[in-house]
Every structure is written in structure tokens, then in C-alpha cells.
VOMI-503260 format. One record per residue (C-alpha): residue number from 1; residue in one letter; x, y, z. Coordinates in steps of 0.001 Angstrom, whole numbers, plus 524288, in hexadecimal, padded with zeros to 5 digits. Layout:
BEGIN
{NUM, A, {X, Y, Z}}
...
END
This chain:
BEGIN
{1, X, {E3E27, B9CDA, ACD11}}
{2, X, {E4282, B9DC7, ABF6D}}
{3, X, {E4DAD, BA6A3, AC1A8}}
{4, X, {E45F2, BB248, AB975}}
{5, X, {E4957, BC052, ABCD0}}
{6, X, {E3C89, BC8F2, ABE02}}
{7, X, {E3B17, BCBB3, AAFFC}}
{8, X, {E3AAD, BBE8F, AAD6C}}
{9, X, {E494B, BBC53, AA68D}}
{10, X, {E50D4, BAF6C, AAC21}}
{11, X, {E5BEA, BB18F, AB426}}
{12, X, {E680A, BABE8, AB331}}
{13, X, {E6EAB, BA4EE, ABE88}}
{14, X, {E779A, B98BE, AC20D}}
{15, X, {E78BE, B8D69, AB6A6}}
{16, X, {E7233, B8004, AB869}}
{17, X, {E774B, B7482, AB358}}
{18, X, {E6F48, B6F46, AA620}}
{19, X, {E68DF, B7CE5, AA4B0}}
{20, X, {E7194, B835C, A9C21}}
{21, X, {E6E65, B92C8, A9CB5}}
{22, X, {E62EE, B9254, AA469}}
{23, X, {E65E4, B96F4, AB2F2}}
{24, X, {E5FBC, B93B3, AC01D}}
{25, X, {E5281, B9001, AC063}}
{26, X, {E4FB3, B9858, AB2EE}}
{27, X, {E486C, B90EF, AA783}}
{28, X, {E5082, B9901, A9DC3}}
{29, X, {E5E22, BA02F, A9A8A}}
{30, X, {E5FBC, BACA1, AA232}}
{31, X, {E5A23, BBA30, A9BD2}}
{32, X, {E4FCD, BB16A, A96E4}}
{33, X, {E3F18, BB483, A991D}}
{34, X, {E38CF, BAB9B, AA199}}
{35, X, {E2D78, BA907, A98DB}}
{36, X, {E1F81, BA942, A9DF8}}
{37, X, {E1AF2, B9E31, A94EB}}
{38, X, {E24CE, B944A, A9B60}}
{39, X, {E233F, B99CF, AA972}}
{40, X, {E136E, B974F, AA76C}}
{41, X, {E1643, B89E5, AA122}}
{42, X, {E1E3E, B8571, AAD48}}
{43, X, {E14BA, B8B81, AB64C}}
{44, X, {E076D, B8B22, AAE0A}}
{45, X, {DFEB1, B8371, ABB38}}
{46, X, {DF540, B7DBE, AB49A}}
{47, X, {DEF8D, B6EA2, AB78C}}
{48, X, {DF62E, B6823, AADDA}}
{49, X, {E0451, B6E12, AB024}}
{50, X, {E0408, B6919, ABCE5}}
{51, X, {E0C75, B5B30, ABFFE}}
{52, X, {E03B3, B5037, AC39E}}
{53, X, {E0847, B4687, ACCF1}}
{54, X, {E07B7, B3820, ACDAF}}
{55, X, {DFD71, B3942, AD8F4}}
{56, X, {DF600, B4272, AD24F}}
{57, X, {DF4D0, B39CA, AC6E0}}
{58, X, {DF0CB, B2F45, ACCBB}}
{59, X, {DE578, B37AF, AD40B}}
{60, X, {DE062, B3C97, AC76C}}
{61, X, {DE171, B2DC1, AC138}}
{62, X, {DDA53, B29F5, ACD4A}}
{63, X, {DD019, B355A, ACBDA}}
{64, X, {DCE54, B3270, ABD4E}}
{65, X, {DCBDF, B23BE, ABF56}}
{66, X, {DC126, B2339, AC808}}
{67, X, {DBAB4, B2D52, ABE3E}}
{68, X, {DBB3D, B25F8, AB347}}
{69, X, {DADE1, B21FD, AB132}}
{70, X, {DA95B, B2FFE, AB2C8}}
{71, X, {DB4C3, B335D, AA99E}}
{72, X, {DB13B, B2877, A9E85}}
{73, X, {DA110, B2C1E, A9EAA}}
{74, X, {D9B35, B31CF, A94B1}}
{75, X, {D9486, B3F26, A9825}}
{76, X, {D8B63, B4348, A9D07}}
{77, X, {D8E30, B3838, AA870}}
{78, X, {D7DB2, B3802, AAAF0}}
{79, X, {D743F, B380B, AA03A}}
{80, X, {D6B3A, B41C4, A9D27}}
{81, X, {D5CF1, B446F, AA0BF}}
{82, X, {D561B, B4D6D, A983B}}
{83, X, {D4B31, B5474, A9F2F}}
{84, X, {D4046, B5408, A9552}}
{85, X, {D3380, B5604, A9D29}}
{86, X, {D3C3C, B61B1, AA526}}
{87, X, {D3A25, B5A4D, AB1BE}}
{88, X, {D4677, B61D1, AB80F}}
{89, X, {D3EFC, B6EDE, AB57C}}
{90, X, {D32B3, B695F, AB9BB}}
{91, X, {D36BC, B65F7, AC652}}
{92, X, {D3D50, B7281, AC88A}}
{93, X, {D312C, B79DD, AC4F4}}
{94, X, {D2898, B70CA, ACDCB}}
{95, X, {D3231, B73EC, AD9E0}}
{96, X, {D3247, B82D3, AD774}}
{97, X, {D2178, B837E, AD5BF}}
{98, X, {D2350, B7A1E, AE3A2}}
{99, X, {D2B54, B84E4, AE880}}
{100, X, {D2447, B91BE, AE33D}}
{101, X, {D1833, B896D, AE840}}
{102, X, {D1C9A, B89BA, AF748}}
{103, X, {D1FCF, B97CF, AF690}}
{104, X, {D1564, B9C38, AEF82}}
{105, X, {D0C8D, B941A, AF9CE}}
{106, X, {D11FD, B99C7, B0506}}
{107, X, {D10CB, BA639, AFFA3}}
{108, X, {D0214, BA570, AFC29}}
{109, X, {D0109, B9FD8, B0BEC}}
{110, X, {D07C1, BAB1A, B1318}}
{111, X, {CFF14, BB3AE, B0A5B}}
{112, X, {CF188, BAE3C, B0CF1}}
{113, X, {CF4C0, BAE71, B1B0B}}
{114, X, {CF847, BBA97, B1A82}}
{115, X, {CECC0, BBF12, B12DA}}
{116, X, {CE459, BB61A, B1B69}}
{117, X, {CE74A, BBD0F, B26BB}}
{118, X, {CE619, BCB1D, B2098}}
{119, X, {CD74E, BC620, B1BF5}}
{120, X, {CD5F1, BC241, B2B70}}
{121, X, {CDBE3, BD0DD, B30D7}}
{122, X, {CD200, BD6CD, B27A1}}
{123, X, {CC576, BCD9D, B2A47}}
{124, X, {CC85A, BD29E, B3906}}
{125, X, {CCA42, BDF5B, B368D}}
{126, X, {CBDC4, BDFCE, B2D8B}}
{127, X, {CB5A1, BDC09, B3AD6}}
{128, X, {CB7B9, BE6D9, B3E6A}}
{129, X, {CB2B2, BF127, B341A}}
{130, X, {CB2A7, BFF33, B3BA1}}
{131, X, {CBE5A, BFE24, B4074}}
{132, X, {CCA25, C0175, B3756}}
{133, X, {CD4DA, BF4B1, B352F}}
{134, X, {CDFBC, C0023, B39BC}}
{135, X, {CD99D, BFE65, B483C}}
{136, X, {CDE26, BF10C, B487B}}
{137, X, {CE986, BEA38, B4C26}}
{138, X, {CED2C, BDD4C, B463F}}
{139, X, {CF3E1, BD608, B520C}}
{140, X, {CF651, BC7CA, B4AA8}}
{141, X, {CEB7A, BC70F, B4630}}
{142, X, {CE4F4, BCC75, B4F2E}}
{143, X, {CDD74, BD923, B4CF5}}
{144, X, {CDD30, BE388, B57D9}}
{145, X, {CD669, BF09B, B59CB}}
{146, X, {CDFD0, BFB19, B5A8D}}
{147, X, {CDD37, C0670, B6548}}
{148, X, {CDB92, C1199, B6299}}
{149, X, {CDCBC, C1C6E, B6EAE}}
{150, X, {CE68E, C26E2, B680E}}
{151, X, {CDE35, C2C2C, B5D40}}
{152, X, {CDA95, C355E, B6695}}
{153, X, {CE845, C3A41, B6752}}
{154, X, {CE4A8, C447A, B5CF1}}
{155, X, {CDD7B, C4D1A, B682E}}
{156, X, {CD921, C5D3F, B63D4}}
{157, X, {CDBB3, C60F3, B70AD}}
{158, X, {CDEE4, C5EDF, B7F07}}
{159, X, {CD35D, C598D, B84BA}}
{160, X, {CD2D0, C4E01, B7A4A}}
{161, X, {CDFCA, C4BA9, B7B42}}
{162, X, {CDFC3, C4864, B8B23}}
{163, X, {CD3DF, C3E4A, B86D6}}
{164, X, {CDDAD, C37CE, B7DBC}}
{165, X, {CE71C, C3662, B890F}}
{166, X, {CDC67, C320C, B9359}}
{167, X, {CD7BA, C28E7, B8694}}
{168, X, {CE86A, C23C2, B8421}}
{169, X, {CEEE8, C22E0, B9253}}
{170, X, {CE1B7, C20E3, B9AB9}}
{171, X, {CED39, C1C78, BA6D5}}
{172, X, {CF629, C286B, BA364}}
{173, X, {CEBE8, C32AB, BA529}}
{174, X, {CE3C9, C2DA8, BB0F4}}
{175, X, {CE85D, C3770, BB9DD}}
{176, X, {CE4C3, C41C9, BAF63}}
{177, X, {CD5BB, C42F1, BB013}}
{178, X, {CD013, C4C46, BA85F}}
END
């Protein structure tokens, strides 16, 4: 592009008219550095190196007019409210009790109930004071008397061991008469 061999020297090449020494499409004489500085100066892309056309001009004069009030206000554009009796942070704090309120509320409600019908499971249980509360089953709510037939499992010897069958599976061992 700028007729520059890879260590960056120009080359030299066919004369142009009105450019004396220089050769091609070189900036400089040949055997001369291409120098960073003017290779970053012709290529630096920043906003205001670009070219601005006549369309884009009259964009930004278009853009700029419509904000000229905005542009021509003193700042800040709204005045100020100073917040003496804290009522932003009062209203904050109200909404956040409001909040811990509901859960704390609902909390305390699921508990009582729950509580409520522990105190219940126990009332029932307690009318019945000889029997232990492991013999029951709590069916919703509902307390039922477990049965128990197999703690005679634990037999010493034959004999009480067939009465725990006869006792367990009565249809099983009808044929089985002692």
C-alpha cells in the first residue's frame, strides 16, 4: 500500500510526474523508514479524525436545535427537595414492618395450629390413662388402637408357639387342630 519492503524501508519504483524522488505510492525517497508516528497520524481512528459530511451536519444541527432549551438550562433541570423530617426512610421502614408483619403473622398461625392440634392428640390420648400413647395410631387426627397379636411370637417352646399360630392365621391353621 505504501510500497514498504518488510522491514519497513520505501521502495523505489517508476517516477511520477510532480513527485520528484518519491516513487509509486511511497510517502518518502527510497531506502527511507516508514515512520510509525506518520503511519498512526494518517490512520489514528478516532471520532474527530473522521470526515463529516454535509448530511451528517445537518443531522447533528437538527439534533442540537430541538435540544436547545435542555442545552441553555441551568442545572440541576428540577429543583431540589430536601428531606428534613426523613419521610423517604420512613416510608421504607413502614413497608418493611408491613412486610415482616405478614410473615411473622403467618408464621405465628401455622404454629398455633400446629400446636393446637398437638394439645388435641394429647387431650385424647390422656383419656385414656392405662394404656401407653405408643398403642395408638394417629390416622388424621384420628386416634386408633393398635393390635397387638405377635407379642406372643417370643414362644419358650413348641407348644406355645402353635397357640401363636392358631392366635395369627386362625384360616391358615383350621385343618390343624390340636
Amino acid at each position: 500500500m505504501y510500497n514498504v519492503n518488510d522491514l519497513g524501508y520505501y521502495n523505489g519504483g517508476v517516477p511520477r510526474k510532480n513527485r520528484g524522488a518519491i516513487r509509486g505510492e511511497a510517502l518518502m525517497q527510497p531506502g527511507l523508514f516508514h515512520s510509525p508516528q506518520i503511519h498512526n497520524f494518517m490512520h489514528y481512528d478516532h471520532p474527530d479524525s473522521k470526515r463529516v459530511t454535509s448530511e451528517e451536519a445537518l443531522m447533528f444541527n437538527h439534533f442540537m436545535t430541538t435540544d436547545k432549551a435542555d442545552f441553555n438550562r441551568s442545572y440541576p433541570a428540577y429543583p431540589m427537595f430536601y428531606d428534613k423530617d426523613f419521610d423517604y426512610t420512613k416510608d421504607r421502614a413502614y413497608w418493611l414492618r408491613v412486610l415482616l408483619g405478614l410473615y411473622l403473622g403467618t408464621y405465628v398461625y401455622r404454629k398455633m395450629h400446629c400446636e393446637y392440634r398437638r394439645y388435641r392428640q394429647n387431650q385424647r390420648i390422656e383419656g385414656f390413662p392405662t394404656i401407653p400413647a405408643h398403642h395408638f395410631n394417629n390416622r388424621g387426627g384420628v386416634l386408633v388402637l393398635k393390635q397387638f397379636t405377635g407379642f406372643e411370637k417370643y414362644f419358650q417352646n413348641g407348644e406355645n408357639q402353635m397357640n401363636w399360630y392358631y392366635k395369627v392365621y386362625p384360616r391358615q391353621m383350621t385343618g390343624h387342630e390340636q
